[in-house]
C-alpha positions in Angstrom: 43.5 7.5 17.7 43.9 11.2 17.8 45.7 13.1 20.5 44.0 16.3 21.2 44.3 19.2 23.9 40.8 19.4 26.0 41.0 21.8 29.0 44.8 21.8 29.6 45.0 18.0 30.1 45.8 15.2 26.9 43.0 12.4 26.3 41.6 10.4 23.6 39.1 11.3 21.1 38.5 8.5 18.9 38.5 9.5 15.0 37.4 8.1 12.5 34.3 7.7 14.2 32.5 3.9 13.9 30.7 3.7 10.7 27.5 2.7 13.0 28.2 6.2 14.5 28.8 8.0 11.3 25.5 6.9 9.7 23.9 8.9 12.8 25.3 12.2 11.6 24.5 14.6 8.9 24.9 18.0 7.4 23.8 20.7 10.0 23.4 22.7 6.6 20.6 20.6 4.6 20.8 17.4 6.6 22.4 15.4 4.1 24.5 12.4 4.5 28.5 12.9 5.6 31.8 11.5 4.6 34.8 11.3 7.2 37.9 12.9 6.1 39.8 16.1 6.9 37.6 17.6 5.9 34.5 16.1 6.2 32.1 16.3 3.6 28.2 16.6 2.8 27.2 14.8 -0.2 24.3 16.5 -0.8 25.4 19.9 -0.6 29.0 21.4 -1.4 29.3 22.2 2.3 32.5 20.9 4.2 34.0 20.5 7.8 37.5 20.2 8.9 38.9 18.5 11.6 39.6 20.9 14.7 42.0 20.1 18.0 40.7 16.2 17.3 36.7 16.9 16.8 34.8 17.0 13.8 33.9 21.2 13.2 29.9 19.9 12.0 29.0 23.9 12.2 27.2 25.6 9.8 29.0 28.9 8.3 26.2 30.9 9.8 26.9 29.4 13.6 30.6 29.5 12.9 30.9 33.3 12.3 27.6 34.7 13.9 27.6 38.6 13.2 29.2 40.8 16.2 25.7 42.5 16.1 23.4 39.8 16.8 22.6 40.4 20.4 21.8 36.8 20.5 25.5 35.5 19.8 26.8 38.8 22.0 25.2 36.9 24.8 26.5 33.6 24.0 29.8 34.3 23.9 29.5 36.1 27.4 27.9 32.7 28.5 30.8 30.5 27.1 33.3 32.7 29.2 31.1 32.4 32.4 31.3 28.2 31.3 34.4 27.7 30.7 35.0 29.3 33.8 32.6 27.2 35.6 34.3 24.1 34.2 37.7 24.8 35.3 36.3 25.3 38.9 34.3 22.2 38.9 36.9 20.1 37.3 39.2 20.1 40.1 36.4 19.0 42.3 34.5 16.2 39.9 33.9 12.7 40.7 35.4 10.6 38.6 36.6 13.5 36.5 33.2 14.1 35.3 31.3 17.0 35.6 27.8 17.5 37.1 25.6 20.6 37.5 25.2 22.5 40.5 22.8 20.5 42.8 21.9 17.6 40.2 23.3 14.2 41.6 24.2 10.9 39.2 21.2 9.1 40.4 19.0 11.8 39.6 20.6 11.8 36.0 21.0 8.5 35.9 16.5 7.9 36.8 15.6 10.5 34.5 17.6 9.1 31.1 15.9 5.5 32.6 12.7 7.4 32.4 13.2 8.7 29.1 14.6 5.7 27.6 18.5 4.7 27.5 18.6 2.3 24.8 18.8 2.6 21.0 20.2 5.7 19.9 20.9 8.7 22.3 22.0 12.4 21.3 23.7 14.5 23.8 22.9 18.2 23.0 25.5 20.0 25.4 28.0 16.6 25.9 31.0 18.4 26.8 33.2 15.3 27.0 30.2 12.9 26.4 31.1 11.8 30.0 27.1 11.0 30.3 27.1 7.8 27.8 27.7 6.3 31.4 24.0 6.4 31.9 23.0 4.7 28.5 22.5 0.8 27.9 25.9 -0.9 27.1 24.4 -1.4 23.4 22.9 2.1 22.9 24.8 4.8 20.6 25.7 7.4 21.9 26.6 10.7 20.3 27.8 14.1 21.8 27.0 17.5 20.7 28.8 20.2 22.0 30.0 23.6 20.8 33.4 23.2 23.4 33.3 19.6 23.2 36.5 18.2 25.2 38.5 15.4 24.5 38.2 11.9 26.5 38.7 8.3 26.3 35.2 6.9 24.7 34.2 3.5 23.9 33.4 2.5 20.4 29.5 3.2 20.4 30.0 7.0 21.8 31.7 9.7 20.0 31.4 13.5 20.6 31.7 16.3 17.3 31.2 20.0 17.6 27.9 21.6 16.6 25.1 23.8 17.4 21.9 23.0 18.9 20.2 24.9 16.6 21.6 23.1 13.9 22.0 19.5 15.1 24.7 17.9 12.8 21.8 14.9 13.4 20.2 13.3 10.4 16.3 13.7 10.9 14.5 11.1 12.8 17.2 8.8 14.2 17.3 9.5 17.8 15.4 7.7 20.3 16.0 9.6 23.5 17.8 13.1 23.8 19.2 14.6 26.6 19.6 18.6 27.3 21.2 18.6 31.0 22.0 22.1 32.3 22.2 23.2 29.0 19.0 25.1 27.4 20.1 28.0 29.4 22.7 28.2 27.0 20.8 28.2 23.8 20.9 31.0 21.8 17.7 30.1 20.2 15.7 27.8 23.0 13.0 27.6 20.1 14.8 26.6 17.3 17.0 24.5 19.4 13.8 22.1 20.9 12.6 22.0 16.7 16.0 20.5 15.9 15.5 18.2 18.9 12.2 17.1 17.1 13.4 17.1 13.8 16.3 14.3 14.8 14.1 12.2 17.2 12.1 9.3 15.9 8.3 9.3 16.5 7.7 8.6 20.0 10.9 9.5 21.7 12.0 11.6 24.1 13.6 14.5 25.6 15.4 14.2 28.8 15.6 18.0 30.1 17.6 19.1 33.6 17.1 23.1 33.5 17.9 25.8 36.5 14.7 28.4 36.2 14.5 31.3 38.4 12.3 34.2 39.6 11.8 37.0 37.7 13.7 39.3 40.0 16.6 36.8 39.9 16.6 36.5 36.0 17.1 40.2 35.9 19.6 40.3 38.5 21.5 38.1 36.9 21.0 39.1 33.0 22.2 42.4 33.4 24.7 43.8 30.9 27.5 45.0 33.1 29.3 44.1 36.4 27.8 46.9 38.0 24.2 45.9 36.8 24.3 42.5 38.0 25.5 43.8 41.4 22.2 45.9 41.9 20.1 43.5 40.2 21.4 40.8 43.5 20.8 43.8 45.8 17.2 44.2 44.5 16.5 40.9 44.0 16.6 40.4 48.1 12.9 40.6 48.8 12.2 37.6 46.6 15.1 35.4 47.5 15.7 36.4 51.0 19.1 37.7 52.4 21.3 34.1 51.6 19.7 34.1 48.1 20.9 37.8 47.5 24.5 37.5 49.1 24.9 34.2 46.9 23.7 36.9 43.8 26.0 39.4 44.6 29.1 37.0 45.3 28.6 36.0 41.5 28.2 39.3 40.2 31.4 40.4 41.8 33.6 36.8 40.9 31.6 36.4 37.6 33.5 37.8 34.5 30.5 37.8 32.7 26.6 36.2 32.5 26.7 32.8 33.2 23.9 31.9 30.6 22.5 33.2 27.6 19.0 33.0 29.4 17.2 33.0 32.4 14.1 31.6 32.1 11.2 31.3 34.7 9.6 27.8 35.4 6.4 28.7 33.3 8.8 29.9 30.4 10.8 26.8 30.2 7.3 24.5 30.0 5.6 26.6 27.8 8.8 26.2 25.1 8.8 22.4 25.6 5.3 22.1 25.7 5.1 23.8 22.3 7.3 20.6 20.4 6.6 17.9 23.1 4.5 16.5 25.6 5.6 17.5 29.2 6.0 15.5 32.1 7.2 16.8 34.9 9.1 14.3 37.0 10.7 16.3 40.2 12.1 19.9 41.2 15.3 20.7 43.5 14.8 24.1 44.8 18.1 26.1 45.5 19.2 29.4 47.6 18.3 31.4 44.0 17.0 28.6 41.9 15.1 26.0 41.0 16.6 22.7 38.7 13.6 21.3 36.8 13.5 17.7 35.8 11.3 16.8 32.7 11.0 14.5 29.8 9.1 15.4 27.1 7.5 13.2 24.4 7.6 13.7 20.7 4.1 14.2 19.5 
């Protein structure tokens, strides 16, 4: 048992991982098949991963050090400030010291990974603390993805490593469900990400998606680049989301270090990029003072 640091508090991430576990992941690089250790290894490619504050690092070179002039990254980085933020203000507040989005209540979670399918094997793309195996049969495997993953006491069928969701450290066609709760909003690459989603899932499973979408005017309002910007946006925003919705805008722009996601993406956005890998079916929609959280699964064609 490794003793690692995860958000100011000590808890248990279990290394070495189960050797059922193990045979679940693979080189985010080619895909190839992994040997624990510190470091970890591909054997397939001379690619390796070391062992970081008690996670396995499964991130590609290319993820690891993305170029300071990729606007892409720029805006991720701003978005895992706004998180980490967001996460030490919910923590102090979470049930059972896990965390839930904004708005999305454990029996909604809980009915939608049912839906989906919570048996078998289950990949968490944005696990933090792989807190959500909760919802999973007592005999499904669970693994966490997560590029702050943060350490807690798992049972033996869970484990949580760090990685990308554009390059799931997932060997191909293993998963049965996967779940992406308040998460795609993160993505750098929303695209690429529901591909590798594909790519790991066996024929016939599922995606298990819980996503905030806004308006247009709210998307702009709360994409812009500066402080300042953000601050207009929420005063311009006012006609479409009514005097609450632009006060509530305008309190994050001025609390807000930075953009709280990476994207904002309208309803019809979010089902047209799902509904380019998967079937979509909508299941139920939560509407908010400048949002919208959109339930969904969608089926591997």
């Amino acid at each position: 048992m490794v003793r690692a640091r995860g958000s100011g508090l000590y808890a248990a991430q279990r290394l070495p991982i189960a050797p059922s576990l193990l045979e679940l992941l693979a080189c985010p690089a080619c895909h190839g098949p992994l040997r624990a250790g510190d470091p970890w290894a591909c054997g397939d490619c001379p690619a390796s991963y070391p062992i970081r504050d008690g996670f396995a690092n499964l991130v590609t070179a290319e993820h690891a050090a993305p170029g300071a002039q990729e606007s892409g990254w720029q805006r991720w980085s701003e978005a895992m400030t706004g998180l980490r933020a967001w996460r030490d203000r919910r923590r102090s507040t979470a049930k059972n010291g896990q965390l839930r989005s904004d708005g999305v209540e454990e029996t909604a979670r809980r009915s939608l990974v049912e839906r989906a399918g919570h048996r078998g094997v289950v990949v968490d793309v944005g696990a933090f603390d792989g807190g959500k195996h909760v919802f999973t049969a007592a005999d499904a495997r669970y693994v966490g993805v997560d590029p702050m993953p943060a350490a807690a006491a798992l049972p033996e069928r869970a484990c949580v490593v760090r990685g990308f969701a554009e390059a799931l450290p997932v060997a191909t066609g293993v998963a049965d469900t996967i779940l992406s709760f308040a998460a795609f909003d993160y993505y750098v690459d929303g695209a690429g990400a529901l591909r590798e989603m594909a790519r790991v899932l066996k024929p016939g499973g599922a995606l298990a998606m819980i996503v905030s979408v806004v308006a247009p005017e709210v998307a702009r309002a709360r994409g812009g680049a500066s402080r300042a910007g953000r601050l207009w946006g929420a005063l311009a925003a006012s006609r479409a989301v009514g005097p609450a919705g632009a006060v509530a805008l305008a309190h994050e722009a001025l609390t807000s270090p930075a953009r709280a996601h990476t994207h904002y993406y309208t309803r019809d956005q979010v089902l047209g990029l799902v509904g380019e890998v998967f079937t979509v079916e909508p299941v139920a929609e939560t509407a908010q003072a400048t949002s919208t959280i959109v339930y969904l699964v969608g089926r591997r064609r």
